[in-house]
RORO-414835 format. One record per residue: x, y, z of N, C-alpha, C, O in turn. Coordinates in nm, 2 decimals. Layout:
BEGIN
+--------+--------+--------+--------+--------+--------+--------+--------+--------+--------+--------+--------+
|   n_c1 |   n_c2 |   n_c3 |  ca_c1 |  ca_c2 |  ca_c3 |   c_c1 |   c_c2 |   c_c3 |   o_c1 |   o_c2 |   o_c3 |
+--------+--------+--------+--------+--------+--------+--------+--------+--------+--------+--------+--------+
|      X |      Y |      Z |      X |      Y |      Z |      X |      Y |      Z |      X |      Y |      Z |
...
+--------+--------+--------+--------+--------+--------+--------+--------+--------+--------+--------+--------+
//
This chain:
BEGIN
+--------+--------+--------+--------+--------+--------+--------+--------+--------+--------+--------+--------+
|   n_c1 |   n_c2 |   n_c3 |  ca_c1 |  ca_c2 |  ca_c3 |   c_c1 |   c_c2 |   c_c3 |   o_c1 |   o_c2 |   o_c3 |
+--------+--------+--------+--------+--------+--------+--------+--------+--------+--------+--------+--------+
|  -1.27 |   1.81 |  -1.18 |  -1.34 |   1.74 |  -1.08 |  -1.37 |   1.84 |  -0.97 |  -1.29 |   1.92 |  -0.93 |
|  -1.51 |   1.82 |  -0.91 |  -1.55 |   1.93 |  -0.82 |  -1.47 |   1.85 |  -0.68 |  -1.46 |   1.72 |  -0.66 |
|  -1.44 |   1.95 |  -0.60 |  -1.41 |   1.93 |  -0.48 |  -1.54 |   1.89 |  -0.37 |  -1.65 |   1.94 |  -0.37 |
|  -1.47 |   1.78 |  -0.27 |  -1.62 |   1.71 |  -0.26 |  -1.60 |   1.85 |  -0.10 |  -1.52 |   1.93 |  -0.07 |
|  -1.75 |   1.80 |  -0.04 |  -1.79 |   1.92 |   0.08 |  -1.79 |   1.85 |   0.19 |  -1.83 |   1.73 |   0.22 |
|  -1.70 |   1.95 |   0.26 |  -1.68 |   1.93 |   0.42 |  -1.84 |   1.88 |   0.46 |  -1.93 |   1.92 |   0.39 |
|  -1.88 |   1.81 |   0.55 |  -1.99 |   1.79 |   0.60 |  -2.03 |   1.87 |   0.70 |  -1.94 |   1.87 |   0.78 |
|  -2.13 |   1.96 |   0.74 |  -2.19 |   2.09 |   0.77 |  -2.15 |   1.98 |   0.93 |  -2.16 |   1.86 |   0.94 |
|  -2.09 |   2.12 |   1.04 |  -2.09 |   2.10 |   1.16 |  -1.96 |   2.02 |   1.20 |  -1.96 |   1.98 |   1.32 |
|  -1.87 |   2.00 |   1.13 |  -1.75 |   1.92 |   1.10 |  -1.63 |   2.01 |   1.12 |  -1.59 |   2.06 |   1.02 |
|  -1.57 |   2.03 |   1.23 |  -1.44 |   2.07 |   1.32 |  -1.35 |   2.07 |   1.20 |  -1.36 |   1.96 |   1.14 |
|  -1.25 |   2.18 |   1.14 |  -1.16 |   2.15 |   1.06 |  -1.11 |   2.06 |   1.18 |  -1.14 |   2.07 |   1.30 |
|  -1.00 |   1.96 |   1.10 |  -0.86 |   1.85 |   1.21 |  -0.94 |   1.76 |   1.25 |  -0.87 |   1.66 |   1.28 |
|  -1.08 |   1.74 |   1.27 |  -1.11 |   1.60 |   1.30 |  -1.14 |   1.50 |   1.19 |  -1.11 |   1.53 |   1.08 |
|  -1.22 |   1.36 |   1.25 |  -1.21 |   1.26 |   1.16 |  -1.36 |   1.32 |   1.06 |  -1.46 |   1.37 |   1.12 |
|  -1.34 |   1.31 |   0.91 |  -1.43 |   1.31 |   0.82 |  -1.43 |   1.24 |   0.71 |  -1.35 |   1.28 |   0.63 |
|  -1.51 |   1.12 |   0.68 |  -1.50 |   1.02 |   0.60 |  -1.48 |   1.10 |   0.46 |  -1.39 |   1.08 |   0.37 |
|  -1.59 |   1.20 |   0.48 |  -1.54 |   1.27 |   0.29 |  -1.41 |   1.33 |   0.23 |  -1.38 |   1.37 |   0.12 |
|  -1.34 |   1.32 |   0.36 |  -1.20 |   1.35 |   0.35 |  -1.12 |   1.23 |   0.29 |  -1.01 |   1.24 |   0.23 |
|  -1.17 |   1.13 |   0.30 |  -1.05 |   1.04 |   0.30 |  -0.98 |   1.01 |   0.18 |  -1.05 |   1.02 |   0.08 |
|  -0.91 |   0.98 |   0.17 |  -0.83 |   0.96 |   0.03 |  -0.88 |   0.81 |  -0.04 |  -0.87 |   0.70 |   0.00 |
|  -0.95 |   0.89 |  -0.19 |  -0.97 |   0.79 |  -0.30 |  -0.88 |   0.71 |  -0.36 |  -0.92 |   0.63 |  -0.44 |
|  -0.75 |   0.71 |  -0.32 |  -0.64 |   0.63 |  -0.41 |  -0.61 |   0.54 |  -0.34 |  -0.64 |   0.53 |  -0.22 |
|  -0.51 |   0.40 |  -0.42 |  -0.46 |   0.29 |  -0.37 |  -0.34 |   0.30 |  -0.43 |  -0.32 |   0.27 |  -0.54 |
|  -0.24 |   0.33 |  -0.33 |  -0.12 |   0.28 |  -0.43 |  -0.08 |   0.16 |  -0.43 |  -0.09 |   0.10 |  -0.33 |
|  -0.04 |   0.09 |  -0.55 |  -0.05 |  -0.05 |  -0.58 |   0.12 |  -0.04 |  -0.60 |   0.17 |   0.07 |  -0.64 |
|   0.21 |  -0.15 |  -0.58 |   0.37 |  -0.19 |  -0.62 |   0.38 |  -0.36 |  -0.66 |   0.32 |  -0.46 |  -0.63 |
|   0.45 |  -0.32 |  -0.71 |   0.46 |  -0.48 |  -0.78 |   0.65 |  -0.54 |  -0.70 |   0.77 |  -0.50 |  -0.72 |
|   0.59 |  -0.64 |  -0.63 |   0.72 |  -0.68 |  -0.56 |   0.80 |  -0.73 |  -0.68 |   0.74 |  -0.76 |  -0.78 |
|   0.94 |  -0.75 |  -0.66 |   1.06 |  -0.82 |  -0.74 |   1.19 |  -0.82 |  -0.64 |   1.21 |  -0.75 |  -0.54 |
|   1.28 |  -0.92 |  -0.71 |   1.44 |  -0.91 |  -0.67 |   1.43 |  -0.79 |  -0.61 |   1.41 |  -0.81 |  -0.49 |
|   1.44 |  -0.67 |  -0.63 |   1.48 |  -0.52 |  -0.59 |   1.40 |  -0.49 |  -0.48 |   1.43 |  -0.38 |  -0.43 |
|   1.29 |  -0.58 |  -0.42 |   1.24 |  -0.55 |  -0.29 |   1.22 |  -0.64 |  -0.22 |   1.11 |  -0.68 |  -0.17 |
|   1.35 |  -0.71 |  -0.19 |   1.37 |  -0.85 |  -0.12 |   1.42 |  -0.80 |   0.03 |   1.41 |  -0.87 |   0.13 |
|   1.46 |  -0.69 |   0.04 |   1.51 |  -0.66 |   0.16 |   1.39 |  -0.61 |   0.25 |   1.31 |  -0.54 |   0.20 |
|   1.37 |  -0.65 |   0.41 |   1.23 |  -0.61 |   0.46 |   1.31 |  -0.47 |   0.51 |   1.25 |  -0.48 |   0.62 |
|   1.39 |  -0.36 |   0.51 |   1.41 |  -0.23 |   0.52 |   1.31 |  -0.12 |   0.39 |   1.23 |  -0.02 |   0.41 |
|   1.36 |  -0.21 |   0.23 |   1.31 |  -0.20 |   0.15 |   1.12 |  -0.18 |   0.12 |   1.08 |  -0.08 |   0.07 |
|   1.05 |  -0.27 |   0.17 |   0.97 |  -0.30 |   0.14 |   0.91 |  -0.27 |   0.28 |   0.80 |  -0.30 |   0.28 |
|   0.95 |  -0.21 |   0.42 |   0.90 |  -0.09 |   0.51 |   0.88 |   0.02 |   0.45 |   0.77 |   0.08 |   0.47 |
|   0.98 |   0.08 |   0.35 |   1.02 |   0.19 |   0.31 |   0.91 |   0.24 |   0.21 |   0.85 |   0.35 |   0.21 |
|   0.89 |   0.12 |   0.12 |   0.71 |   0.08 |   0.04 |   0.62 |   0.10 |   0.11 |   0.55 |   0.20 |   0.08 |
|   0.59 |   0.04 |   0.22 |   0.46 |   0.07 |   0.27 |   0.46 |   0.23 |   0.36 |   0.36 |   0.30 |   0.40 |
|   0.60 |   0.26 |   0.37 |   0.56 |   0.42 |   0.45 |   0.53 |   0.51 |   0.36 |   0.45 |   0.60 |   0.39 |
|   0.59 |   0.47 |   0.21 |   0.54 |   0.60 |   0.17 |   0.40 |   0.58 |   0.11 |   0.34 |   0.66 |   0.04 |
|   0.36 |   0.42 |   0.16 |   0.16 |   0.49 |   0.12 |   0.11 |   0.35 |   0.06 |  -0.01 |   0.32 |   0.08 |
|   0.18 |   0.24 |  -0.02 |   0.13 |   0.11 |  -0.11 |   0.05 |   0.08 |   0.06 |   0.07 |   0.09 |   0.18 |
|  -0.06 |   0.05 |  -0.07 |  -0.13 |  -0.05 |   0.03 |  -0.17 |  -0.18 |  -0.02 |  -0.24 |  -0.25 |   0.05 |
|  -0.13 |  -0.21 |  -0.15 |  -0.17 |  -0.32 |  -0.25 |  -0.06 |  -0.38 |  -0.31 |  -0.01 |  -0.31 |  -0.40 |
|   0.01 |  -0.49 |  -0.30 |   0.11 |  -0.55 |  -0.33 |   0.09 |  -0.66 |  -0.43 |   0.00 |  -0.74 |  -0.40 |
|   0.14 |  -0.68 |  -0.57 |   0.20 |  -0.76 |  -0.65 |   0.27 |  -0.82 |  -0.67 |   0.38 |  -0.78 |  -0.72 |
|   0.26 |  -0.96 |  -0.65 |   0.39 |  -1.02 |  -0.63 |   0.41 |  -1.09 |  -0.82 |   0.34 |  -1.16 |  -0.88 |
|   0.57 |  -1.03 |  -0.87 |   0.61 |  -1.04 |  -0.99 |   0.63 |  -1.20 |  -0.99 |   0.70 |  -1.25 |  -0.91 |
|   0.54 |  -1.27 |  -1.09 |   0.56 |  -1.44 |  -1.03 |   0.60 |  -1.49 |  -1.18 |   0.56 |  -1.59 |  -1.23 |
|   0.68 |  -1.40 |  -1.23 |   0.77 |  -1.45 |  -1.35 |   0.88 |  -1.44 |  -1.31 |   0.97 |  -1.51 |  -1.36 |
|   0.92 |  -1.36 |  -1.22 |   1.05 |  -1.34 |  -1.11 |   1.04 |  -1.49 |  -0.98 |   1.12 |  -1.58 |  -0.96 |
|   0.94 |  -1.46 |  -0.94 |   0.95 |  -1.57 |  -0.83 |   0.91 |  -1.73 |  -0.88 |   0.98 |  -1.82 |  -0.82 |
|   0.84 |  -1.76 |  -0.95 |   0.80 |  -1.91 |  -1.00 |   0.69 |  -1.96 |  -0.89 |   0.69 |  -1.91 |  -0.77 |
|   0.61 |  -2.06 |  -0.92 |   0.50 |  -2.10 |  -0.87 |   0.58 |  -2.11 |  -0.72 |   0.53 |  -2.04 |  -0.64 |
|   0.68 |  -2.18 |  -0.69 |   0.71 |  -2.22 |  -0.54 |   0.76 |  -2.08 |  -0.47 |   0.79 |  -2.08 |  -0.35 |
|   0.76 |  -1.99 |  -0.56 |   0.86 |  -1.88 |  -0.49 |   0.73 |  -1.71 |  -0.40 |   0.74 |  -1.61 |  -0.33 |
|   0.63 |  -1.79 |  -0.49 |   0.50 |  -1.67 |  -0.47 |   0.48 |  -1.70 |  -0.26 |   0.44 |  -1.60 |  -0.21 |
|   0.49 |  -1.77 |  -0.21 |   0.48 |  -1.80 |  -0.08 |   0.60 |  -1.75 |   0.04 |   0.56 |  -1.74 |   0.16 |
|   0.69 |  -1.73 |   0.01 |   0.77 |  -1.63 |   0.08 |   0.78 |  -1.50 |   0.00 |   0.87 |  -1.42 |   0.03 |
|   0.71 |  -1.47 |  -0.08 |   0.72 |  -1.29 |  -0.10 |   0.59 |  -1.21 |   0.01 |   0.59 |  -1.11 |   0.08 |
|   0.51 |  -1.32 |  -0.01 |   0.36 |  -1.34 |   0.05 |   0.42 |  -1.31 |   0.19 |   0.39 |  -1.20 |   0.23 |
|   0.50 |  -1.37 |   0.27 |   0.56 |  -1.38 |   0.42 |   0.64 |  -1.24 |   0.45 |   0.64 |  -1.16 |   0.54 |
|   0.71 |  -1.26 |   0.34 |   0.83 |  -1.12 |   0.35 |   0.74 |  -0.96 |   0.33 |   0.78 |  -0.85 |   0.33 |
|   0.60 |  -0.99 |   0.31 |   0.53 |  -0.86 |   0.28 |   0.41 |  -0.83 |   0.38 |   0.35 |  -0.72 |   0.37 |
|   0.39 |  -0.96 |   0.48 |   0.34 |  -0.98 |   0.59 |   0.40 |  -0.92 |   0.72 |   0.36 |  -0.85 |   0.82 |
|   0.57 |  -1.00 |   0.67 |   0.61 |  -0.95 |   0.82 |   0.66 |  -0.78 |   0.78 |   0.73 |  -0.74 |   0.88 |
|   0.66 |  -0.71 |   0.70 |   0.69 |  -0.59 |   0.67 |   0.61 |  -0.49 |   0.74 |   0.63 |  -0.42 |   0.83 |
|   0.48 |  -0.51 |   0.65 |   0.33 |  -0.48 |   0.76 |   0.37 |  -0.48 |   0.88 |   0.29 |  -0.45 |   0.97 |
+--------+--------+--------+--------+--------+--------+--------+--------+--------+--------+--------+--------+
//
């Protein structure tokens, strides 16, 4: 994959959209990220796309994972 190009006139350290990062890290919530220390700790190192496991939680349970990953944000 070619490396894409600084845009001519473009300060190394400032803001450049072609810089920005192509990826999304995606996590799939469960039991094991019920704690909101936990699921800070997820979003520092980078998820920005959350799954909530709804064979773990059941139809009534998808609505506080939804809350617990709001107020983490």
């Amino acid at each position: 994959m070619a490396a894409r190009q600084v845009t001519e006139g473009t300060a190394p350290g400032r803001y450049n959209p072609a810089m920005l990062p192509r990826t999304t890290i995606s996590c799939t919530v469960g039991p094991a990220c019920e704690s909101p220390d936990v699921l800070r700790a997820v979003l520092e190192a980078g998820a920005r796309l959350f799954r909530i496991n709804g064979v773990m939680a059941g139809e009534a349970g998808i609505a506080p994972w939804v809350d617990r990953v709001h107020a983490a944000a």
